[in-house]
N, CA and C atoms as an extended XYZ file, in Angstrom:
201
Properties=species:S:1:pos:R:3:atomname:S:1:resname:S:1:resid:I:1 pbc="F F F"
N       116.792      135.479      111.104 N   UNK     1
C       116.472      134.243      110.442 CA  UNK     1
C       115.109      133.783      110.941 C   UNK     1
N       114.651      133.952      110.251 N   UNK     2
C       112.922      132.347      110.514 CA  UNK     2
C       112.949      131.234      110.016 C   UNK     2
N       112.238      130.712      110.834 N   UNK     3
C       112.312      129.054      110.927 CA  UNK     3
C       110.869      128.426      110.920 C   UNK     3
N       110.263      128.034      109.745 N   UNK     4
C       108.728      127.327      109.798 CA  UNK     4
C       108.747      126.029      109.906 C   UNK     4
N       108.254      125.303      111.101 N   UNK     5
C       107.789      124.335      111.138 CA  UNK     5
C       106.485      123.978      110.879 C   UNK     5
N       106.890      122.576      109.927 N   UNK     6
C       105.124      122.010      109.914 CA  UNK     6
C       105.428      120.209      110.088 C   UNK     6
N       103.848      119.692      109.897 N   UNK     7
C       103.821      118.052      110.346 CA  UNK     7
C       104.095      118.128      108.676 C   UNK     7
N       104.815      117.767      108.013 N   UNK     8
C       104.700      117.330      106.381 CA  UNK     8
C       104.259      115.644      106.445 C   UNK     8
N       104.409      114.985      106.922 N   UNK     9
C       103.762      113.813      106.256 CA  UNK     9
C       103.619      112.628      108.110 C   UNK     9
N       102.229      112.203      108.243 N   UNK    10
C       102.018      111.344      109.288 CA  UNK    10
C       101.524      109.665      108.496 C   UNK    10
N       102.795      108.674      108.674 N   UNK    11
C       102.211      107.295      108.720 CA  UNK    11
C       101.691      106.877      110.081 C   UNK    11
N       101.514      105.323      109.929 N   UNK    12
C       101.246      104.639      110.675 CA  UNK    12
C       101.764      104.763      112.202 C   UNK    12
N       103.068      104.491      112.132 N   UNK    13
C       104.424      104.832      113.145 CA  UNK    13
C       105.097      106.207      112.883 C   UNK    13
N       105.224      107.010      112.583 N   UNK    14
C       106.108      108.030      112.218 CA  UNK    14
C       105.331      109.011      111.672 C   UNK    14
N       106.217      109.948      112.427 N   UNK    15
C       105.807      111.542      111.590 CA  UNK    15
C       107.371      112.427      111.198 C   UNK    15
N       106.473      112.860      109.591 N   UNK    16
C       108.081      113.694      108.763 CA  UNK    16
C       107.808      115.190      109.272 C   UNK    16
N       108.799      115.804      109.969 N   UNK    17
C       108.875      117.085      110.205 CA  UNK    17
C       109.576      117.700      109.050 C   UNK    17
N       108.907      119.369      108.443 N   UNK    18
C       109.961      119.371      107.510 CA  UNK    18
C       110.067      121.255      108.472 C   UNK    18
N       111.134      121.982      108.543 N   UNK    19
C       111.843      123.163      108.864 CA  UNK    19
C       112.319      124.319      107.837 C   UNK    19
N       111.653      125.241      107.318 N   UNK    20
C       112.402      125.824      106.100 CA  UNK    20
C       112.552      126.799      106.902 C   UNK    20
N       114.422      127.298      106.814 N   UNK    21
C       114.712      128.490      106.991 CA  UNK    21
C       115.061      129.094      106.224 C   UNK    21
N       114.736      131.018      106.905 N   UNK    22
C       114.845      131.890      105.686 CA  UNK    22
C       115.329      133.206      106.004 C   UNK    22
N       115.420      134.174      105.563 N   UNK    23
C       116.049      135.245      105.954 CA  UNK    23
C       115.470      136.709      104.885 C   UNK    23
N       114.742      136.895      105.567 N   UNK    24
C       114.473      138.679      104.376 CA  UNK    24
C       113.687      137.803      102.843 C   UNK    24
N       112.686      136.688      103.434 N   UNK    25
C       112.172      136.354      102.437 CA  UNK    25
C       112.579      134.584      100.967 C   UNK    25
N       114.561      135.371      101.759 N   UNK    26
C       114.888      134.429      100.547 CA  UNK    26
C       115.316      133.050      101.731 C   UNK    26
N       114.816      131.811      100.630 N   UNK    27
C       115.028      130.592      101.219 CA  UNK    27
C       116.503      129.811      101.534 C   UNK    27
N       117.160      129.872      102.702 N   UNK    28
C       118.167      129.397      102.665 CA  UNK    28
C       118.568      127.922      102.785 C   UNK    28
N       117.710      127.181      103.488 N   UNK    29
C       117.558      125.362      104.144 CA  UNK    29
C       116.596      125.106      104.379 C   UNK    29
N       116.274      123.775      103.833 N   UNK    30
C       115.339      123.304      104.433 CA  UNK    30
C       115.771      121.367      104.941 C   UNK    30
N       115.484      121.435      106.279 N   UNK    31
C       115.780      120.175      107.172 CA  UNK    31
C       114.683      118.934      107.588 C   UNK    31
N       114.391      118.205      107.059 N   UNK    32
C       113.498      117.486      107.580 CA  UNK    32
C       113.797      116.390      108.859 C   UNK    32
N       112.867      115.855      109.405 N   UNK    33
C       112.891      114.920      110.593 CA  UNK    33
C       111.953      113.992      110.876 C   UNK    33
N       112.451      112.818      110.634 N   UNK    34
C       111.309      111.786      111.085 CA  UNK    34
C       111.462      111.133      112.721 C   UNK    34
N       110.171      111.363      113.398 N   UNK    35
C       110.174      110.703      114.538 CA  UNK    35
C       109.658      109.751      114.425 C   UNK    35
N       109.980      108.296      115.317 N   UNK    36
C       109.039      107.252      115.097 CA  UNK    36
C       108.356      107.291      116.857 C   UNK    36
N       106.893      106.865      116.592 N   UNK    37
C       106.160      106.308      117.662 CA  UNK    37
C       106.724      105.029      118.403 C   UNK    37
N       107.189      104.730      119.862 N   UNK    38
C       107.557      104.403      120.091 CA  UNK    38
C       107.196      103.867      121.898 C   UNK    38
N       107.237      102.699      122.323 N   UNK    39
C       107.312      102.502      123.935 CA  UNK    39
C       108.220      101.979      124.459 C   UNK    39
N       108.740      101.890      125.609 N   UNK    40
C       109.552      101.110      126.503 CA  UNK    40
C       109.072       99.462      127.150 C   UNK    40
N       110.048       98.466      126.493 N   UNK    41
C       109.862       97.740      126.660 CA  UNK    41
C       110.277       96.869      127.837 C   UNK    41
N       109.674       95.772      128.059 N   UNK    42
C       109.880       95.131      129.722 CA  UNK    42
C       111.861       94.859      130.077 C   UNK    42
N       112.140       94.794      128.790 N   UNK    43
C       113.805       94.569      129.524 CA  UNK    43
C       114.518       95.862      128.849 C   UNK    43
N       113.689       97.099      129.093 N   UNK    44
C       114.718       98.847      128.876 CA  UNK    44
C       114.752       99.093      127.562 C   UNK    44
N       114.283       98.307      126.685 N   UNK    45
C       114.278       98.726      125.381 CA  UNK    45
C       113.369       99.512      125.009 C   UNK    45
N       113.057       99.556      123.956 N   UNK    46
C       111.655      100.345      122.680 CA  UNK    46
C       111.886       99.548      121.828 C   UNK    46
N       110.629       99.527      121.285 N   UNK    47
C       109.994       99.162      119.762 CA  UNK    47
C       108.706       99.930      119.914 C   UNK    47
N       108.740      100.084      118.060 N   UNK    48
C       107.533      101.094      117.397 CA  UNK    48
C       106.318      100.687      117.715 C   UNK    48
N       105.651      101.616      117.558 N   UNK    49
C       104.097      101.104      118.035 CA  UNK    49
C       103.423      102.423      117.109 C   UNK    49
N       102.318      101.703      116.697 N   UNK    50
C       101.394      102.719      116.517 CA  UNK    50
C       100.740      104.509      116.663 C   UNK    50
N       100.867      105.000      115.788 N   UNK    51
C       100.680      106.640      116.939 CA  UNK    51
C        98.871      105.913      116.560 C   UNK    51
N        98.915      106.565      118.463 N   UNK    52
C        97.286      106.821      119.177 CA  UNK    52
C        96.294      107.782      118.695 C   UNK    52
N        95.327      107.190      117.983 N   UNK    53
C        94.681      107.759      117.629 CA  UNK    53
C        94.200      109.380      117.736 C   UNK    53
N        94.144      109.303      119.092 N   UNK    54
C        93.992      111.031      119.570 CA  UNK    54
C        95.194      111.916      119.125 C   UNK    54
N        96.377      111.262      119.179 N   UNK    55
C        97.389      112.543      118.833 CA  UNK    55
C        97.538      112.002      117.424 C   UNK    55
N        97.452      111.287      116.592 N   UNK    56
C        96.940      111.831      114.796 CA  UNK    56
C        95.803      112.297      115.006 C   UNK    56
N        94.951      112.396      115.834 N   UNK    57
C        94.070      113.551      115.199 CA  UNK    57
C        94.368      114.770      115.314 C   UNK    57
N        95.293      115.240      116.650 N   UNK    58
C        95.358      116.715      117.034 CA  UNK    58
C        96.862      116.934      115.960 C   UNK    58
N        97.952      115.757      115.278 N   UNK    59
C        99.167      116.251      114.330 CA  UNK    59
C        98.045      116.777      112.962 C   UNK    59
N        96.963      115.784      112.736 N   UNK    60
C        96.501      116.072      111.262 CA  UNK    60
C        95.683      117.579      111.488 C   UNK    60
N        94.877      117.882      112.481 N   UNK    61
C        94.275      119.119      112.770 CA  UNK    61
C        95.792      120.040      112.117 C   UNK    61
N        96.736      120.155      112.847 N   UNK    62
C        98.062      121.160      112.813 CA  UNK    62
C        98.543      120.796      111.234 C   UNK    62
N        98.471      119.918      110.287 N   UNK    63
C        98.808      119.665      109.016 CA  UNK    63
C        97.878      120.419      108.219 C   UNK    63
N        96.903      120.362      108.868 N   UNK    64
C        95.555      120.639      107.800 CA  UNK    64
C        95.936      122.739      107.938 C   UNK    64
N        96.003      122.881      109.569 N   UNK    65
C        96.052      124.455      109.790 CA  UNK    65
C        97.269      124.941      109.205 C   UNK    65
N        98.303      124.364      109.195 N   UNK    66
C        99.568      125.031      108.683 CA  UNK    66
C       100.297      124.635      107.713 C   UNK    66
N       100.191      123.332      107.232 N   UNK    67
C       100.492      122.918      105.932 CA  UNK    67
C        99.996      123.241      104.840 C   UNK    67
């Protein structure tokens, strides 16, 4: 089985992972995943935050190369 990952789609907060697996060519699944950008807050929590400029640039570099 193979398994391609790529960045399929970067907002503001979040990036969509999408996964197509396959086998001898033919397509069997495909799984997507959204992560959200995120910090730890002063009483143990998280809330979203912004992705940092530097790492959308190095996800969109990897969108642009493999998407």
């Amino acid at each position: 089985m193979d398994i391609d990952g790529t960045v399929e789609d970067i907002g503001r907060k979040s990036i969509r992972y999408r996964f197509d697996f396959s086998r001898d060519g033919k397509e069997l699944a495909v799984g997507k995943i959204t992560a959200v950008c995120c910090r730890h807050t002063a009483d143990h929590g998280m809330e979203s935050m912004e992705i940092p400029e530097e790492m959308r640039a190095k996800l969109q570099d990897d969108t642009v190369t493999r998407g």
